[in-house]
N, C-alpha and C positions, 0 to 999 in steps of 0.2 A: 504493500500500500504506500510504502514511502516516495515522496515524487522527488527525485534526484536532483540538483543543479550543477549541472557540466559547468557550473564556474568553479565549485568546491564550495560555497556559502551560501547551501540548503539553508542554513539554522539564522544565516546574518539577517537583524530587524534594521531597519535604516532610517534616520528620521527624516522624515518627508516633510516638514513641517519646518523645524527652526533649528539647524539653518538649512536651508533649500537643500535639495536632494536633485540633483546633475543626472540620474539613472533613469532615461526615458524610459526604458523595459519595465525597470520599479514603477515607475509612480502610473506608467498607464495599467500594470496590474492591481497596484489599490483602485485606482480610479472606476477601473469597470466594477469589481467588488462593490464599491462604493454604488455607483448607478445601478447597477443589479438589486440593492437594498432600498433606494429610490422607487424605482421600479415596482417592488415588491409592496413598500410602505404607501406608493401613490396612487400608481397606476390600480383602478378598482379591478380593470379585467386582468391585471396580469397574473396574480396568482393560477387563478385559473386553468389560463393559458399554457404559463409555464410547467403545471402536476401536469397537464397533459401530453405537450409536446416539449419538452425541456431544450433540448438543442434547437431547433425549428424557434423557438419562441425570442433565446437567447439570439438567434443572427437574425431575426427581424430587428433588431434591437442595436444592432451592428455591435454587437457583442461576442467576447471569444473565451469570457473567461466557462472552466467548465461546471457542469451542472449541477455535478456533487459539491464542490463548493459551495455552491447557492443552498443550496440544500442546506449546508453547515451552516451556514450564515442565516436565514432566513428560515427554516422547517423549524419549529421547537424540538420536535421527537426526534430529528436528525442531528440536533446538537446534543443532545441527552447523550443521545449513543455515543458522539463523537468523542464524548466529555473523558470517558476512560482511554481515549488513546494516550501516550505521549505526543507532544509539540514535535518533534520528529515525524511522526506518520502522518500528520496532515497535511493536506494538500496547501501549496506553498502560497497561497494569493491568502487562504484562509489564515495561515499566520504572518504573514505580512499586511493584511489587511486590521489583527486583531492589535499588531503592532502599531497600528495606525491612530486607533481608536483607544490606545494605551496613552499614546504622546498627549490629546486632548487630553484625556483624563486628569496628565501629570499635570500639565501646562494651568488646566483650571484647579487643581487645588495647591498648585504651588500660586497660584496669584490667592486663592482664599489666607493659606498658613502666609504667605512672605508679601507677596506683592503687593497686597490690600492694605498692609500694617501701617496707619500712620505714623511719624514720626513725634506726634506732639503728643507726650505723655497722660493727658486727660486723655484725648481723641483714642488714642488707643486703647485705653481703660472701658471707654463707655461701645467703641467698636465691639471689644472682647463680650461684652457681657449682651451684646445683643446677640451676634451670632452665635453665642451659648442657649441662651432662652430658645433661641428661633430649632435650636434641636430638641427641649423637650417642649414646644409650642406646633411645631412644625413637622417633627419626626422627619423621616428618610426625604422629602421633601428640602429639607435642609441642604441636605450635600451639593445638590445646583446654583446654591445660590452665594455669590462669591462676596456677598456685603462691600462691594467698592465703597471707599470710603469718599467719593466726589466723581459726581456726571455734569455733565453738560446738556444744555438745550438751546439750540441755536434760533428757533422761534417758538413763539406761543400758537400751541396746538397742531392738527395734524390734516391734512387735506383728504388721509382715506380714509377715513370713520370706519376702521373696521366693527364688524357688527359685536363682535366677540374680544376688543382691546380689555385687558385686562384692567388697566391703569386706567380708562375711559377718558381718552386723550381727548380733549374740546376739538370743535372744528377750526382748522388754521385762523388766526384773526391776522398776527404780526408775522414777518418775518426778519431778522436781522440782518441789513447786509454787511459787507465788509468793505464800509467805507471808511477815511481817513480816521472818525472818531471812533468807530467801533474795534475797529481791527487795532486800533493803542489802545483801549479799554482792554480789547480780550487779549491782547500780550501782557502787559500786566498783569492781572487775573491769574493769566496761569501762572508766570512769575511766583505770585503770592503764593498761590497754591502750592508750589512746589517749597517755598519757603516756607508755610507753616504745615502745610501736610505731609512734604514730603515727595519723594518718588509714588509714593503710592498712590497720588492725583494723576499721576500717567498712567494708569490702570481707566482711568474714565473713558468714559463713552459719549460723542456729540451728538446725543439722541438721547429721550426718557419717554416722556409722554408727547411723543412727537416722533415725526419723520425727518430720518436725515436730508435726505436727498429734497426735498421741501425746498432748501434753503439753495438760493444757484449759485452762490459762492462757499459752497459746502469745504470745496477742494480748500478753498484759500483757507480756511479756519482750523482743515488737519494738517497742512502745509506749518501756519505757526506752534500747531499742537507739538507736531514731529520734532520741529526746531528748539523746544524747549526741552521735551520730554526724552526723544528720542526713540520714541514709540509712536504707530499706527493705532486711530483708535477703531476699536472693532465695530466697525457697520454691522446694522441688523435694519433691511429696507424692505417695505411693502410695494415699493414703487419701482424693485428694479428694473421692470420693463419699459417704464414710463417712456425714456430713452437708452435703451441700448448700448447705444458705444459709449455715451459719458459713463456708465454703468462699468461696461468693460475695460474704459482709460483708467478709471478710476482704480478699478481692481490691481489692473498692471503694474498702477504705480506705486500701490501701498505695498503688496505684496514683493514688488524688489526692493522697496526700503525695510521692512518685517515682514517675513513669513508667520503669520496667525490666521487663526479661524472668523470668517465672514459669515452670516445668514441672511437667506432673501425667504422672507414671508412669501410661500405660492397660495394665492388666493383665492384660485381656480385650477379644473383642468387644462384650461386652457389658457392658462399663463405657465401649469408646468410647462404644454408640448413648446409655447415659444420659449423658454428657458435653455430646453433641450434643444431645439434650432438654432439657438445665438451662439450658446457657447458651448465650445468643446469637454467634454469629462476632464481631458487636465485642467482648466482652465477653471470649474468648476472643483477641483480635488479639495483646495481651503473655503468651500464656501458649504455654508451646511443648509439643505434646503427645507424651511419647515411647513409641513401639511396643514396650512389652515382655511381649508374647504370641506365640506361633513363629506363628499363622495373619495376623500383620498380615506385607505383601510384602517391607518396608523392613525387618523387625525383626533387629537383628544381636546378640548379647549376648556383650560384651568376656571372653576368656577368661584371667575369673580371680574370683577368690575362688571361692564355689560354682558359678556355670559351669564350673568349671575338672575339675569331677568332678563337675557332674550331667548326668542323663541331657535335654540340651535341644536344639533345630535352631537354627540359623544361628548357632553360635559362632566367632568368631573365630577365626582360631589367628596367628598372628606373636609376636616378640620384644616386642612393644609394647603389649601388652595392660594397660591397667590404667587405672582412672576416678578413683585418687588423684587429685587436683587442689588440695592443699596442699604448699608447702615452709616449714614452720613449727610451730602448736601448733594441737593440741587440747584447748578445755577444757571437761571432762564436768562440769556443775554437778550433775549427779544423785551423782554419786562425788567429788566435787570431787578429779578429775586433772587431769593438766596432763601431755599426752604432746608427742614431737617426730616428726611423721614428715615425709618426701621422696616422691615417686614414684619407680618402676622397674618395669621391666619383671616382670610376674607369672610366678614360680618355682616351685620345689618348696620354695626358701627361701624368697620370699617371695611366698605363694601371690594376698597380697589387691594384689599389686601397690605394695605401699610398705613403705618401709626404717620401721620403728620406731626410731629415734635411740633415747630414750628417755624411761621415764612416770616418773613422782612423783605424790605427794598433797599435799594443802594442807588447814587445817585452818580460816582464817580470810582473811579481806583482807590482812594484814601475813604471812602464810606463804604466799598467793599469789604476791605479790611478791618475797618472796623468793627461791621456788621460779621463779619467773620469770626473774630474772636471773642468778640460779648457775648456769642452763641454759645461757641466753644466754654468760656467762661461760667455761662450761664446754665447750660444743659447736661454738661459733662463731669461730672466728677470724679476725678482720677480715683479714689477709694471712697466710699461711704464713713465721713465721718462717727465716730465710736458714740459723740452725743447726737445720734440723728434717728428718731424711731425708725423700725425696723417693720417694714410688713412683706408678708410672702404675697407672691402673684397670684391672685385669684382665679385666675386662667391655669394655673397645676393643682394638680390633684396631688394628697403625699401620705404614705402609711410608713410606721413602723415596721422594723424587721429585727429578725433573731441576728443580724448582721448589724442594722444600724437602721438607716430611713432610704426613703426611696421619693424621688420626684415624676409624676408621669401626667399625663393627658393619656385615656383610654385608646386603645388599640394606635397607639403613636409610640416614642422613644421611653425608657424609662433612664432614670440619673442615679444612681446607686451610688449612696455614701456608707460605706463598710468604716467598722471599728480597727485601727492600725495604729504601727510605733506610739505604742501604750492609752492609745485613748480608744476607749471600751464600748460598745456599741448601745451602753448606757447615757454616756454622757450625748451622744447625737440623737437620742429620745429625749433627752431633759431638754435642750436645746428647743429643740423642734416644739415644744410644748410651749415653753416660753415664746417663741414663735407667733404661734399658735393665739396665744391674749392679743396678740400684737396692741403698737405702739408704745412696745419699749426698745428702748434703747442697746446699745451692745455694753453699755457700763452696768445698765439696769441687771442683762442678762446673767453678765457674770459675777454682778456684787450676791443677785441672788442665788444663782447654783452654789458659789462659795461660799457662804454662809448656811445652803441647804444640804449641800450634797458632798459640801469639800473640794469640791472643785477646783482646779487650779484657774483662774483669770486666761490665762495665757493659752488653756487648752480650747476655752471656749470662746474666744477671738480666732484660733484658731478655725475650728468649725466652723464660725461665721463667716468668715472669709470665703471658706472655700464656698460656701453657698452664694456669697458676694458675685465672686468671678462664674457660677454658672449662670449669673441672671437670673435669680430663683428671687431676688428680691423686686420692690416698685422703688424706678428711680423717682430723686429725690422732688421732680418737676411733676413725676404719674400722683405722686401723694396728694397734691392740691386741688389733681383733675379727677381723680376718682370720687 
């Protein structure tokens, strides 16, 4: 069963991805892999088609990779079986393909753990503790979502109204151009940003609740991005058919300044087949295309913002609904705001799936900044002071255990805090209890376990703590609004 390589590097995985990969043979064997599972996930007749006439199906398709592969790739039961071979006997597209799907993988939680982290010691404090909550809030949900800590929006609202935006983008009103005042505005901007964020503001995106390509000087605004950051920012467009070649120039040029992952929202069948007409599978290998038309197989739409109350097929339903993927700022250069949101789960309160902390306006570069830090100031605090009541998140459920305590939201993540290096799974019931009254304090906590229980101070600051940093607590801004 093993498929040999008359080069000698059957087993070699190659990164396609960053930095560029030179091996036409390579990357047009992921590529078809790749459209084979396009195909698969889009196209409604192709399954079909393909259990029936498998070869026949694949070169209508101008396709060569072979079938059992697809099979691995795309049958469930064929990957089950698959699942006990060694990586040696599989067929070589299928682990150069899995290799493929590996590099994103790493690429996105290495921007979650590194790239995301700000550099300003509150900002990363209160980042940490969101993305903590949002895993017992969110459960496996969580893992997608890389909490950048700063996006971009180049105008106010969006011109496709998709029926099913999650974020419920308004209809386009502004758009910013890049004339003399604005384009000195948003170089400073970013400037700032890098200065008080950090590299991790080159993680942004110039799109949120908007379309990129909206704006006709889109290019000129990732052009200054690049220049500062020295990073492309990742498009994700509903319009890439709009035009075409700007579509395609565009690609061209990001992708030989950084090789990263692109996506074009398919809206239709019939924007996938002109997608499939413009551009070639290489061309398409960094661009990830997502199903959102109810007639593609795959297509699911997260139930929240306008899915959440329109009339659509394959909506989601769970606690975990929501494509926020910010714990940080939003800043609209069309309005020039400067908002704060988190994720959570999509509500009746909060329908688009994220917490709005809060917006401001800004009038120049020196009230950006401003605005910028009094936020930071204001909203962020680097550790929860020892005299600040203490209340657990009402949104976690929590029980005792013969181990210690445990944080969950049903059929979602559970947070397990076990007795260790001498603290006893007594003392994280005492805690939790004290907890529990809420609005006391962490001095209240522990003047009262040591006095009840002997306790030492220092072990139950400890405990605290760690429940600190999972986000099990209401920061100290939720306490006023709850």
């Amino acid at each position: 069963m093993k498929s040999e390589d008359k080069k000698g590097n059957d087993l070699e995985i190659k990164n396609v991805i960053n930095p560029a990969c030179d091996d036409k043979e390579y990357i047009r064997e992921v590529a078809e892999a790749k459209r084979a599972l396009e195909l698969w996930t889009m196209e409604p007749d192709f399954q079909q088609a393909f259990l029936a006439a498998p070869e026949e199906t694949l070169a209508a398709h101008g396709l060569h990779i072979d079938p059992l592969s697809v099979k691995i790739l795309c049958v469930h039961e064929t990957a089950l079986e698959y699942q006990k071979f060694p990586p040696e006997d599989l067929p070589r597209v299928v682990r150069r393909y899995r290799g493929f799907l590996k590099e994103k993988v790493t690429d996105r939680e290495r921007m979650t753990r590194e790239g995301c982290v700000p550099k300003h010691p509150a900002f990363r404090a209160w980042r940490g503790r969101q993305l903590n909550r949002c895993w017992t809030e969110l459960g496996p949900r969580n893992r997608s979502l890389i909490h950048v800590p700063m996006t971009f929006e180049l105008d106010l609202g969006c011109s496709v109204g998709c029926p099913f935006c999650g974020v419920m983008a308004p209809r386009l009103q502004k758009v910013c151009p890049h004339d003399e005042e604005n384009a000195s505005l948003w170089q400073g901007i970013l400037a700032c940003a890098k200065e008080i964020v950090g590299d991790a503001a080159g993680e942004a995106t110039c799109y949120y609740a908007s379309e990129p390509l909206d704006n006709p000087d889109y290019e000129k605004f990732t052009d200054d991005f690049f220049n500062v950051f020295g990073k492309v920012p990742q498009l994700t467009s509903a319009a890439s058919m709009r035009k075409p070649e700007r579509t395609r120039a565009y690609l061209a040029d990001a992708l030989k300044k950084e090789h990263r992952v692109h996506r074009f929202s398919v809206l239709s069948l019939d924007i996938l087949h002109k997608i499939f007409e413009t551009f070639t599978i290489e061309e398409l290998l960094c661009v990830e295309l997502l199903p959102q038309f109810n007639d593609a197989p795959a297509n699911r739409f997260a139930k929240a913002g306008r899915a959440r109350t329109g009339d659509l097929d394959h909506v989601e339903e769970g606690d975990g609904n929501t494509i926020a993927c910010i714990s940080g700022f939003v800043v609209n250069m069309a309005e020039r705001s400067l908002r704060l949101i988190t994720p959570c789960g999509s509500s009746e309160a909060h329908p688009t799936g994220e917490i709005l902390v809060a917006k401001e306006f800004f009038s120049s570069l020196a009230d950006f900044k401003r605005v910028l830090v009094s936020m930071i100031d204001r909203y962020m605090a680097p550790e929860f002071p020892k005299d600040q009541p203490l209340y657990l998140r009402p949104t976690i459920s929590f029980e005792e255990t013969a181990a210690g305590v445990e944080f969950f939201r049903p059929n979602l993540l559970r947070l397990k805090f076990q007795g260790a290096d001498d603290l006893s799974p007594t003392l994280y019931h005492d805690v939790l209890r004290k907890l529990q009254e809420g609005g006391k304090t962490a001095y209240d906590i522990a003047e009262e376990l040591m006095n009840e229980q002997d306790a030492f101070p220092a072990n139950v600051f400890f405990v605290l703590k760690k429940f600190e940093l999972a986000g099990l607590f209401l920061e100290p801004y939720e306490i006023f609004h709850t």
